[in-house]
N, C-alpha and C positions, 0 to 999 in steps of 0.2 A: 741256264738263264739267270739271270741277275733283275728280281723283280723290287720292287721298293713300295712298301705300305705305310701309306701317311692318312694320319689320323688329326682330323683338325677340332675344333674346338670346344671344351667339355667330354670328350671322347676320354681323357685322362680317367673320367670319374666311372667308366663302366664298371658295373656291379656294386656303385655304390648311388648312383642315381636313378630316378626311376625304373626301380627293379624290373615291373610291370611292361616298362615299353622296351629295356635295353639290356635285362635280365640280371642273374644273380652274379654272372664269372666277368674277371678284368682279359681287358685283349690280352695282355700280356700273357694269361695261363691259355687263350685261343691262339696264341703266338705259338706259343711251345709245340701243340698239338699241328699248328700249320706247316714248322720248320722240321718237324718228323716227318711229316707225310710226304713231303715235296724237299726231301735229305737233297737231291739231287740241282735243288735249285739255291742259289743265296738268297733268301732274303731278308731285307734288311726295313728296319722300322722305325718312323717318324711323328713324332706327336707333339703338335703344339695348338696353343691357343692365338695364335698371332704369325707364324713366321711360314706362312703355307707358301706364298708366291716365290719368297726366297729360295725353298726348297725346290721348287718347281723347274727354277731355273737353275739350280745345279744340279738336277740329275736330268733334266731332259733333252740333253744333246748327243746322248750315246756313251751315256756312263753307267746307263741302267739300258733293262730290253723293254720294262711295260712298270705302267704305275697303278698302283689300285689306290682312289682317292675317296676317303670319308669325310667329305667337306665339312658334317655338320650344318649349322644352320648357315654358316656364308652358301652353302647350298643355293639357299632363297636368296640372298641380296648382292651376290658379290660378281659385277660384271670383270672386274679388277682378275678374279681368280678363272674365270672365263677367254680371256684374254691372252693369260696367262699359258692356257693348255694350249690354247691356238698356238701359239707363240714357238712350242719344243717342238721336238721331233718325236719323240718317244709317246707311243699310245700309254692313254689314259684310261682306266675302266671306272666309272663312279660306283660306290656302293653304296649303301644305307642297309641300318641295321634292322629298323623297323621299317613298314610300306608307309612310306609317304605320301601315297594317295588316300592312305584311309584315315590320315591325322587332320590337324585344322584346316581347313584351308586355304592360308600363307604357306604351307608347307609341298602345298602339290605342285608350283610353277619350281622347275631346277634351271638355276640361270648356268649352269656348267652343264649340263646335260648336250647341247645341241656340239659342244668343245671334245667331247671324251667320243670313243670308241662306242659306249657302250655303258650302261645303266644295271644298275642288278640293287631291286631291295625289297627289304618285308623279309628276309630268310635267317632273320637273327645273324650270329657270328657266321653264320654261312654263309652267307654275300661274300664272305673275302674268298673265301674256298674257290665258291662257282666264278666267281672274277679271276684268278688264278688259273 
C-alpha cells in the first residue's frame, strides 16, 4: 500500500514547541520508526504550512491507497480543507496528536472530521500508527 502523511501547519516545529502538549521528539525521527515497522508499505510525507488542498488534490485520485491528515489548527476553521476531502477519492483518516476535546474549546468542533473516514487523537505520535 502506498499511504501519504501530511502534516499541516506548525506541525514542522514538533519537539520544539509546546513540549508539554506535542512532546519532546520531531515527526521526522516518528517517521523513521513508522517506515520500519510498516517496511512493507511506502510511505511517503508531507508538511506544510499553507499548501494542504494542493496536496489533496494530487494524491487523492488513486495515486495513493489512504491519507492520514494532521490538519492542525485549519482543523477548526477550514471548510475549504473539508471540501477538499469530499472532493478525492482516496480515504482520508484525521489525526491529532493531543485530544482535542480536552484543550480550549475552539478546539473541540473538527470542521474535516465529518469529510475523512475516521478521527484518531489524544495518543501522541501514535495517532499516526493506529491510523495506519
Amino acid at each position: 500500500m502506498n499511504i501519504l502523511i501530511i502534516n499541516g501547519p506548525n506541525l514542522n516545529l514538533l519537539g520544539k514547541r509546546e513540549k508539554s502538549v506535542y512532546g519532546e521528539n520531531s515527526f521526522e525521527s516518528y517517521l523513521e520508526f513508522l517506515r520500519n515497522k510498516y517496511s512493507e508499505h511506502q510511505l511517503v510525507y508531507f508538511q506544510s504550512n499553507i499548501e494542504l488542498i494542493n496536496t489533496l488534490h494530487q494524491y487523492g485520485f488513486g495515486d495513493t491507497d489512504g491519507i492520514v491528515l494532521n490538519a492542525g489548527a485549519y482543523t477548526h476553521t477550514s471548510i475549504a480543507i473539508s471540501d477538499a476531502i469530499r472532493a478525492i477519492n482516496v480515504p482520508v483518516i484525521e489525526v491529532h496528536i493531543s485530544n482535542i476535546h480536552a484543550r480550549e474549546a475552539y478546539r473541540h468542533t473538527s470542521m474535516i472530521a465529518a469529510a475523512c473516514k475516521g478521527s484518531i487523537a489524544g495518543f501522541g505520535m501514535d495517532s499516526y500508527r493506529l491510523a495506519i
